[in-house]
C-alpha positions in Angstrom: -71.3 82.6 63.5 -74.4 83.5 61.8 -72.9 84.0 58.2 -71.2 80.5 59.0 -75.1 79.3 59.7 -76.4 80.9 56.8 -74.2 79.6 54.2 -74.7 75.8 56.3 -78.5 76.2 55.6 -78.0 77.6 51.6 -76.4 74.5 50.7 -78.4 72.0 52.8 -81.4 73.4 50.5 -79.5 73.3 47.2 -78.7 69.6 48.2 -82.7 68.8 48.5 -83.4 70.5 45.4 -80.8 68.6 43.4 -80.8 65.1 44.8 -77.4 62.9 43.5 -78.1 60.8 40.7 -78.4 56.3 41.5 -75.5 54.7 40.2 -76.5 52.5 37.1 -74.8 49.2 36.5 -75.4 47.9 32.7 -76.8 44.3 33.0 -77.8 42.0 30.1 -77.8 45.5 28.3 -80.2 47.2 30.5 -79.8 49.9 33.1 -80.9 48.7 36.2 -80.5 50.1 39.6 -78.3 47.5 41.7 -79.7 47.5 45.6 -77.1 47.6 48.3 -79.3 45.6 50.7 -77.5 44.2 53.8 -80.2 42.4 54.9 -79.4 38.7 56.3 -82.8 37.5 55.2 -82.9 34.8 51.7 -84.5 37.1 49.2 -88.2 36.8 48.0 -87.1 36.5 44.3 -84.3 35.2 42.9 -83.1 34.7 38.9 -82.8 31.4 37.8 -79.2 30.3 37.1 -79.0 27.7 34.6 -77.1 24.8 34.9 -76.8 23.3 31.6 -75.7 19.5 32.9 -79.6 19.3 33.8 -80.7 21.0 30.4 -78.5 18.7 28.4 -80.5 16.0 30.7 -83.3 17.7 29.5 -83.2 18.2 26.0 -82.8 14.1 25.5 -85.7 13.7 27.9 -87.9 16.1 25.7 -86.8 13.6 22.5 -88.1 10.6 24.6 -91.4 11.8 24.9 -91.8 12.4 22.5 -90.9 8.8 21.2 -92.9 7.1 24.0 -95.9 9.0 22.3 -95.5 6.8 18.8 -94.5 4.1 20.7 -98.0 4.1 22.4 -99.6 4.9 18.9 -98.5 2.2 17.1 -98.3 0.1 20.2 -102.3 0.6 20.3 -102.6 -0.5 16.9 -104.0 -3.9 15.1 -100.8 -6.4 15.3 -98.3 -3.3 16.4 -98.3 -1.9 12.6 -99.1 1.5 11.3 -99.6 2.1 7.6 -97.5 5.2 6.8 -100.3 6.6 4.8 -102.1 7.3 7.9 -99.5 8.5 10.1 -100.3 12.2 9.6 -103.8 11.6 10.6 -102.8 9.5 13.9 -99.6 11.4 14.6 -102.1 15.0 14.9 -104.1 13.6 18.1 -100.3 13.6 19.9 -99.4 16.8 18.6 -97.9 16.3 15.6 -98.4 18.5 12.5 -99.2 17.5 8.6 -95.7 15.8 6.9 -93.8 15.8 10.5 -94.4 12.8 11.6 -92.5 11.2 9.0 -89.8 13.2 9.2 -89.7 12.6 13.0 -89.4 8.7 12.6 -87.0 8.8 10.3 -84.6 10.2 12.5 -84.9 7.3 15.0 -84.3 3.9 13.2 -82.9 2.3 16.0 -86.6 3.0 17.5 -89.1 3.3 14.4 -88.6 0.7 11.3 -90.4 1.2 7.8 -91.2 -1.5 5.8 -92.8 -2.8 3.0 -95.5 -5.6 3.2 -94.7 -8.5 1.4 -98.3 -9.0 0.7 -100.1 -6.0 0.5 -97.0 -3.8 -1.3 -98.0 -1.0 1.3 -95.2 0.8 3.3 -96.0 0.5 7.1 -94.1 1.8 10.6 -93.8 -0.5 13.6 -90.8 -0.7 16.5 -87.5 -2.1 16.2 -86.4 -5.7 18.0 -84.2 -3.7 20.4 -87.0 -1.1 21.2 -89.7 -4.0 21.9 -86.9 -5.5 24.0 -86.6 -2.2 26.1 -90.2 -2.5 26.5 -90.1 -5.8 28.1 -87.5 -4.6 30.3 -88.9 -1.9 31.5 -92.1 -3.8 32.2 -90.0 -6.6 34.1 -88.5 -3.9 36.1 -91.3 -1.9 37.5 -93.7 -5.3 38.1 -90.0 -6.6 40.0 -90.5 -3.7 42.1 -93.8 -3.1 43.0 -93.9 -5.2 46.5 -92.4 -3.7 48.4 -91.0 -0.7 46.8 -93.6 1.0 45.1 -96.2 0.3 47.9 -93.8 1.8 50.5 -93.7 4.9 48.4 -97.1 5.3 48.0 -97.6 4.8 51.9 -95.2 7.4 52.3 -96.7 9.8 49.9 -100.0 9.7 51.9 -98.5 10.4 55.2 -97.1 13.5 53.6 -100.5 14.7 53.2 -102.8 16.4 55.9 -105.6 14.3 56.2 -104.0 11.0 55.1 -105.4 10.9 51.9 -104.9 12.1 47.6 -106.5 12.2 45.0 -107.0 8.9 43.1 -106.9 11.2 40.1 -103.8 13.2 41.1 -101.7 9.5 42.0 -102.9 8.6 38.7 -101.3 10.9 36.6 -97.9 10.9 38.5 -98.0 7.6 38.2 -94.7 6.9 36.3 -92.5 9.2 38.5 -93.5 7.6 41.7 -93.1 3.7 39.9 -96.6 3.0 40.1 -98.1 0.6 37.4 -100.6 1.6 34.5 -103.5 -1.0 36.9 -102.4 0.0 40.0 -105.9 0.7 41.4 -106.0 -2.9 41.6 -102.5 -4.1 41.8 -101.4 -1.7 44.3 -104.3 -0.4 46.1 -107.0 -3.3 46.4 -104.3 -6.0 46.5 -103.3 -4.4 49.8 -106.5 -3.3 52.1 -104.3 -3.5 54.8 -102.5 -0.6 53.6 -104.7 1.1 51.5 -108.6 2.4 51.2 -110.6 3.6 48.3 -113.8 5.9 49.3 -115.5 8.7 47.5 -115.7 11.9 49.6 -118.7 13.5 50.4 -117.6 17.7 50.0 -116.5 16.7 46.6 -117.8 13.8 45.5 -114.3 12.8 44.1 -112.6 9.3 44.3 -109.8 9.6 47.0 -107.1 7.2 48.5 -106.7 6.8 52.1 -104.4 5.5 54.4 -105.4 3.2 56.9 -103.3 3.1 59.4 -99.7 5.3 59.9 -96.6 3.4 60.7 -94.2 5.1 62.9 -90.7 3.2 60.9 -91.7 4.6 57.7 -92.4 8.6 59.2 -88.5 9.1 58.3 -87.5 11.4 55.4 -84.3 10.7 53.4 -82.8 13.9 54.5 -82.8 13.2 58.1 -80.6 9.5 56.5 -78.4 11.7 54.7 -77.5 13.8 57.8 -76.6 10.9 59.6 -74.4 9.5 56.8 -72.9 12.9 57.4 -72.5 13.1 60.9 -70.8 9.9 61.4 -68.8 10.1 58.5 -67.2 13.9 58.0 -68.0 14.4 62.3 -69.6 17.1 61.6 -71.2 19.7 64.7 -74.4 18.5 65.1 -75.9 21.6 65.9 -75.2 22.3 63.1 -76.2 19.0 61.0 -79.5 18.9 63.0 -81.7 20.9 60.5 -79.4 21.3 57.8 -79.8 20.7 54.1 -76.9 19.5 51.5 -76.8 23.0 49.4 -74.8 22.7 46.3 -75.3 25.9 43.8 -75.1 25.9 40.2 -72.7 27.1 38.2 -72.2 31.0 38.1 -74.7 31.4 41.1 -73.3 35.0 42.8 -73.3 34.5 46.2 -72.7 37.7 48.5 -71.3 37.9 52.3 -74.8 39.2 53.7 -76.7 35.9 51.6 -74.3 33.7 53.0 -75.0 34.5 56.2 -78.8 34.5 55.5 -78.1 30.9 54.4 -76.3 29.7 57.4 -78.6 31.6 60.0 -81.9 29.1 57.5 -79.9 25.8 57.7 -79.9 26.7 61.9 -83.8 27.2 62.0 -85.8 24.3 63.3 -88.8 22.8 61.5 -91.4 20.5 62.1 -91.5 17.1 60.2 -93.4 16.5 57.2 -94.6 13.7 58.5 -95.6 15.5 62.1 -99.1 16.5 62.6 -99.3 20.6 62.8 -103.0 21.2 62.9 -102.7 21.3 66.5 -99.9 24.4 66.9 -100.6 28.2 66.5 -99.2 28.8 63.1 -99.6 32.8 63.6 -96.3 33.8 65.2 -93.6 34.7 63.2 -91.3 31.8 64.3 -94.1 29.4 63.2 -94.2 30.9 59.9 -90.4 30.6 59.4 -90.8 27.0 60.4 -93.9 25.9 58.1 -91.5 28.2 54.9 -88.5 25.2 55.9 -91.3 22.6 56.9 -92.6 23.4 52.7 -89.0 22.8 51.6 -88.5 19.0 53.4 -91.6 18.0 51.9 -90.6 18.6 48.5 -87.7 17.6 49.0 -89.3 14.0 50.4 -91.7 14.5 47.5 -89.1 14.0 44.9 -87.0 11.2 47.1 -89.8 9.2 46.6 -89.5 9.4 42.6 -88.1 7.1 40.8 -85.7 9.7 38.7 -86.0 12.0 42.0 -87.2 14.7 39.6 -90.8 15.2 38.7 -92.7 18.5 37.0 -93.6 21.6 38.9 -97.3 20.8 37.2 -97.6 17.4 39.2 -96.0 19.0 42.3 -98.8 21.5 42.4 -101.4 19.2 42.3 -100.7 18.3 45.9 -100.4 21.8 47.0 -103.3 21.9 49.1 -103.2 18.2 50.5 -99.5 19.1 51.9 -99.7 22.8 52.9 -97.1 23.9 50.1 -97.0 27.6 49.3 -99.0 29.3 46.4 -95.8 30.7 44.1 -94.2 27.4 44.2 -91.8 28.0 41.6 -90.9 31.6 43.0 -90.2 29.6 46.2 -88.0 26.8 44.7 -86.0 29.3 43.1 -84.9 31.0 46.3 -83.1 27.4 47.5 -81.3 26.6 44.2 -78.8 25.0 46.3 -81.5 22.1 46.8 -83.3 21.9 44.0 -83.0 23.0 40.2 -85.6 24.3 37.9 -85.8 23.2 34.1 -87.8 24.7 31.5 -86.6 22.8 28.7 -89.7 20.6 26.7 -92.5 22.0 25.4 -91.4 25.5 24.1 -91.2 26.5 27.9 -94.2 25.9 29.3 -93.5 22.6 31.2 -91.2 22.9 34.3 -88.8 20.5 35.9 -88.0 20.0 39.0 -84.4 18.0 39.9 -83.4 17.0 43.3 -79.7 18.6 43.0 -78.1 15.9 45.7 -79.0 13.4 43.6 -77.6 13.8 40.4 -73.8 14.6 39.4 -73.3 16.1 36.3 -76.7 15.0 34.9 -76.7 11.8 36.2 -78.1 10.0 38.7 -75.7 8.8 41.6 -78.0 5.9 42.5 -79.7 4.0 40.0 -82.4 1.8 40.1 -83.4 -1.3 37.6 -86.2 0.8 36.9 -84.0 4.0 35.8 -81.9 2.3 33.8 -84.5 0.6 31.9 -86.5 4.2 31.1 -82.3 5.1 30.1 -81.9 2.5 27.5 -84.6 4.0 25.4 -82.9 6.9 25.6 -79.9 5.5 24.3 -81.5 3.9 21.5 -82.2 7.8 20.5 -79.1 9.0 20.2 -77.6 5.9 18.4 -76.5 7.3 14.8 -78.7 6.3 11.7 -75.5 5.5 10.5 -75.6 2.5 12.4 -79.1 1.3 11.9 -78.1 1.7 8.1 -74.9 -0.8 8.2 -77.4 -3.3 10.3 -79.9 -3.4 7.7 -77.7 -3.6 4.9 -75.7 -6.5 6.4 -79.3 -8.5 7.2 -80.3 -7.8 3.2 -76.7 -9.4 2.5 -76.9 -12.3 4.4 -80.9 -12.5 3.2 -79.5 -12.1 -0.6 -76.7 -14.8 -0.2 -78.8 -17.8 1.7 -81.9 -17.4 -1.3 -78.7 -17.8 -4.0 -77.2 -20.9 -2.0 -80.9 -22.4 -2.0 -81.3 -21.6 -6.0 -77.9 -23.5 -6.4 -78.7 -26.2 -4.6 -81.8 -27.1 -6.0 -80.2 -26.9 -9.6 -77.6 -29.4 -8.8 -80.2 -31.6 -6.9 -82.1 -31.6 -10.6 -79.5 -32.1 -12.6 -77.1 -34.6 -11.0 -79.4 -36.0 -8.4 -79.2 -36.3 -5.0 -76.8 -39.4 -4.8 -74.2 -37.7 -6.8 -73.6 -34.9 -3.9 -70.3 -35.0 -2.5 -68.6 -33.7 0.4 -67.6 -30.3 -0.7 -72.0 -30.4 -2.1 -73.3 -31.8 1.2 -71.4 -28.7 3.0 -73.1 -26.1 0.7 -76.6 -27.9 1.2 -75.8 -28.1 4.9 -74.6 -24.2 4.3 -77.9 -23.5 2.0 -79.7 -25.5 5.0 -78.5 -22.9 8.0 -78.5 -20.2 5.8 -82.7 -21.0 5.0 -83.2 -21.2 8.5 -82.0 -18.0 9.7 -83.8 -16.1 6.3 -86.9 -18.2 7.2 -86.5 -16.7 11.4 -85.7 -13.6 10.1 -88.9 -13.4 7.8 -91.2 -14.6 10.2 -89.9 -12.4 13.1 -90.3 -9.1 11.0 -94.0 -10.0 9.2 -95.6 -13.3 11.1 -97.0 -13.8 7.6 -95.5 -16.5 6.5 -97.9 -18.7 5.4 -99.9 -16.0 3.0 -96.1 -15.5 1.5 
């Protein structure tokens, strides 16, 4: 017994000495340590998993900023021009380095059109008919839907905050997502004082927009809708619909036994409404903690139903951070629900951040446009048009330009040499012909230069 003891305690030690080696997994051609955790809790930190239906989104939307940038350029400019010889100088205060800004609208003719002056012999850039007319559109489309839309959204987006009131500056620059006009300090806000208040605060002397009174109707966020729709429709538990969200993972996005339990055990918890008033409760439990963490992910999640697109950047989102209780790390905190929402760090070189509401897009596209969205799409469709395209257009409009100025040159010979009462017919159908052909030349030259008269 005691030898059997001895040799029991010899290898215990030699064990401690020598512990086993980890097991190494090669990943993305490192060694890394894989954990075995069984732990039924979403993880802290996640990897992004791309989903590339969003990137390919993406990488057109980064063209069309840049685009809307020259629009605005030459939009700014005396009559809508822009002499070519000082488009490096312009183009650098949007970013744009020496001989790239040429280069750049070049690529775009069915956006950007260079011409030469007929008076001044100078090459100069300005838009194209069917870009001007996507302008217009777009315009028509977001003043259509400011009353009652765009007001309801605002109302909304203050009763999201704490205190009932934003920054005027932080509204301001997320105007566009939330389909807010350019004058909307007037056109929104003081149009409707029953609605809306302007004041400066006193702690920080900044201009702020308040909310004057809540309305109960409008405390109801679109998840809450899309259970519903979900309930009635599939019959689903509603225990277990009652603080649920649609998840819907990305492509490729591993997802173990113990994280699919930690996932159903988070679509159980219970959460407060964004639109509920919490400064009363003790937020110092545990319980309370794990219901302000899901309370955080229904007001993003109602921040981006109230966009336009239903995407908006994770710069824009952080500006309200503090007026809506969301957590410091917010993109460490998106990325561990990828099932809701999707993370894109295409446009500019990385540093700009996307943030995509996943239920409502399929494939890249939006499941429920607006007027609005598909105004901002058709510039985006004038992008990716070929040159090709733009080339055959202008080369049939230099025909047809070619061919009226000949019929007119042959008309007015005849009419010198035979007079005008020796036209016939098959003459009176080629001055009728030279006639319509004049007009159109003569609309055509006055809709691209408006200088007819110094011609």
């Amino acid at each position: 017994m005691r030898i059997l003891l001895r040799y029991t305690w010899r290898s215990l030690r030699r064990v401690s000495r020598n512990p086993p080696m980890a097991v190494e997994f090669p990943f993305h051609g490192f060694n890394s340590i894989r954990p075995m955790s069984q732990s039924t809790s979403i993880p802290k930190k996640l990897l992004r998993v791309r989903d590339h239906g969003y990137d390919n989104y993406m990488e057109i939307e980064k063209k069309v900023r840049k685009v809307l940038k020259f629009q605005s350029l030459i939009l700014s400019q005396h009559n809508q021009t822009l002499p070519v010889s000082r488009l490096d100088t312009l183009a650098g205060r949007i970013g744009f380095k020496n001989h790239e800004a040429g280069a750049f609208l070049l690529k775009f003719p069915h956006v950007f059109e260079i011409y030469e002056h007929p008076v001044h012999r100078v090459l100069y850039c300005r838009l194209t008919r069917k870009a001007i007319l996507q302008i217009e559109q777009e315009k028509q489309a977001l003043q259509a839907q400011v009353f009652p839309d765009a007001v309801t959204r605002l109302r909304k987006l203050l009763m999201l905050s704490n205190m009932g009131r934003l920054r005027l500056e932080h509204v301001r620059i997320a105007r566009a997502e939330f389909g807010l006009p350019d004058d909307f300090e007037y056109s929104v806000i003081l149009k409707h004082p029953q609605f809306f208040k302007l004041f400066d605060a006193e702690e920080t002397r900044k201009k702020y927009i308040g909310l004057v009174d809540k309305d109960p109707e409008l405390a109801v966020c679109a998840i809450e809708k899309v259970r519903e729709r979900e309930y009635r429709e599939k019959g689903t538990d509603a225990e277990d619909v009652r603080f649920s969200f649609l998840i819907n993972f990305p492509p490729g996005f591993k997802i173990g036994k113990y994280y699919r339990i930690a996932v159903w055990k988070w679509q159980r918890t219970p959460y407060w409404s964004p639109y509920e008033d919490v400064s009363g409760y003790d937020l110092r439990s545990l319980e309370a903690q794990k219901r302000m963490e899901k309370r955080a992910v229904a007001t993003i999640h109602e921040l981006l139903s109230l966009t336009v697109e239903k995407k908006i950047t994770l710069e824009r989102i952080a500006h309200f951070r503090l007026a809506m209780n969301l957590p410091k790390k917010l993109k460490d905190f998106l990325l561990q629900h990828q099932g809701i929402f999707y993370i894109s760090t295409r446009g500019n070189h990385g540093k700009l951040h996307t943030v995509f509401l996943r239920e409502a897009y399929n494939r890249g596209e939006l499941i429920k446009p607006n007027n609005l969205y598909l105004a901002r799409r058709k510039l985006g469709e004038l992008v990716l048009l070929s040159p090709r395209n733009a080339r055959v257009d202008r080369e049939l409009v230099s025909y047809r330009r070619d061919r009226g100025h000949d019929d007119i040159e042959r008309l007015k010979r005849e009419y010198v040499d035979n007079g005008p009462e020796n036209l016939g017919p098959h003459n009176a159908m080629e001055g009728q012909a030279a006639s319509d052909s004049d007009f159109s030349c003569d609309g055509e030259f006055m809709d691209e230069d408006n200088d007819c008269e110094e011609r």
